[in-house]
Every structure is written in C-alpha cells, then in structure tokens.
N, C-alpha and C positions, 0 to 999 in steps of 0.2 A: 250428720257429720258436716261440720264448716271446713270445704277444701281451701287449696290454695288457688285455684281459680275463680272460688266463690268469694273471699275475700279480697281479690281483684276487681270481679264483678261488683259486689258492694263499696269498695274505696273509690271506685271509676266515678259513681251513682253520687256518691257522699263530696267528691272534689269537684263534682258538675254542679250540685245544688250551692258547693259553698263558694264558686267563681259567680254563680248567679246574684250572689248577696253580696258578692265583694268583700269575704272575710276568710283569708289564710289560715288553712285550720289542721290540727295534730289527726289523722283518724286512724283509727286502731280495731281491729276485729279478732278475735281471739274464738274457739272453741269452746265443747261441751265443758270440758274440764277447766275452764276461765282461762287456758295458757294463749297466748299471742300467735296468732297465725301470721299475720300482715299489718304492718306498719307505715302510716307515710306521713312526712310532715311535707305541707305544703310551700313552697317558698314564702318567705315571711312571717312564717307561722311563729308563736311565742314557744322558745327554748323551754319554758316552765311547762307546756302544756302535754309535753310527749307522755311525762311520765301519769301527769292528768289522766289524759284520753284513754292509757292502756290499763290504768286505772278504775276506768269507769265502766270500761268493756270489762273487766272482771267483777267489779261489784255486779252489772247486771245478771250475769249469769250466774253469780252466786247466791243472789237472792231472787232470780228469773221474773228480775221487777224492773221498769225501766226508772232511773236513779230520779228523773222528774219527782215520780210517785214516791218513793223511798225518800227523799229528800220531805216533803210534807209528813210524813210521818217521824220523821227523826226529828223535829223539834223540841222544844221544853214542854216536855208535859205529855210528849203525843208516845204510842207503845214501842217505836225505836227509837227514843231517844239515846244517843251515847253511842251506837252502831257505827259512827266513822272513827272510832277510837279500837274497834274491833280490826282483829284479821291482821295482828301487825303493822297496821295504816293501812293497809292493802283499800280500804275502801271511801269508795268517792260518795259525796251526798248531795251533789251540783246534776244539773240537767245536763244530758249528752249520751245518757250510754242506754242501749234497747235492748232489749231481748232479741235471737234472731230464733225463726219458729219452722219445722217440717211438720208436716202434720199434725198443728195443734201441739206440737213438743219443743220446750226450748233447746236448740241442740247448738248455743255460742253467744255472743254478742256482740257488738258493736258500740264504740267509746269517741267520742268525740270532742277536740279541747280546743279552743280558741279565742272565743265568742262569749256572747253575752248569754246567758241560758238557753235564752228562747234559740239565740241563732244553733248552738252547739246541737238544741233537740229537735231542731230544722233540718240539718245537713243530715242528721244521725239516722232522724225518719227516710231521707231519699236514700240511704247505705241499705237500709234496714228493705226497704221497697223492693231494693235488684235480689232480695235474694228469693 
C-alpha cells in the first residue's frame, strides 16, 4: 500500500533529482488501484504536463511496466501497438512513470511530466528509489 507519507517521501526524492538537472517537473504517485495519492507541480513546471505525469503514474501500474518499456512495444508493428488509444486515453506511452514495488509486488506508481524522456525517467527513478 502507497501512503500518503510515502508519496511525500518519493515526491521529496523526485523534486531533489529534478532541481539537480534544472528541470521543473509535474510528479504524480498514485496507488495499487492506479488512483492519485499525491500530486505536485513544480514552479515552472508545463501546465500540460499535470494531467501527463498522473497519467503515466496510472498506465504504470495498470500495466506494472515502466511506460519507458511500454512505449517500445506500442510501436507499429510491435504487440502493443494502439494501447494509448486504450482506457479512455487514460494511458501514457512517453518515458516518466515506474512501477513502485514491496516485496517484489507492484503495490502503485510513480508518473513524471516535464522533461525530455530521458529526464522525466531520471527524476521518476530517484521518486521510485525513496520508496
């Protein structure tokens, strides 16, 4: 179970790596059930990206794959192709959101929006570290 202290703890982790890189960023940690625990947007962060980030935090934990990985598979041709067309939109296929894991079990995630991929699955990994 992702509390709301642990979602603290990992947004603290996630807004320390992303002042480290210099990039104002949306970060989002949601629960087992993909719902939103904790939300921040950074100062400066892109308007567009909130709904992003809380976005990405639910694809991970609905498909308990980090969206990096998911994203190379949903190409043309590849066996999720067409998967961000799923779930309503509900689902992101950009780098930034992680599985968050207890005991070898995914039990929420973690969604990050800002940045360039690499940096989004930067910050996301040090979120994803505190817990």
């Amino acid at each position: 179970m992702v509390k709301l202290e642990d979602a603290r703890r990992i947004i603290t982790a996630a807004e320390k790596k992303a002042m480290q890189i210099g990039q104002p960023m949306n970060i989002a940690v949601a629960d087992a059930g993909g719902n939103l625990v904790a939300h921040v947007r950074m100062d400066g962060a892109w308007l567009g990206s909130i709904d992003i980030s809380i976005k990405k935090a639910y694809t991970s934990r609905a498909f308990d794959i980090a969206t990096k990985d998911l994203a190379q598979h949903s190409q043309s041709g590849g066996q999720f192709f067409g998967i961000h067309a799923s779930n309503g939109g509900k689902i992101m296929i950009f780098a930034g959101g992680i599985p968050l894991k207890k005991d070898g079990k995914v039990v929420g995630a973690i969604g990050v929006s800002g940045g360039s991929g690499d940096q989004d699955h930067a910050v996301a990994e040090a979120g994803a570290a505190a817990f």
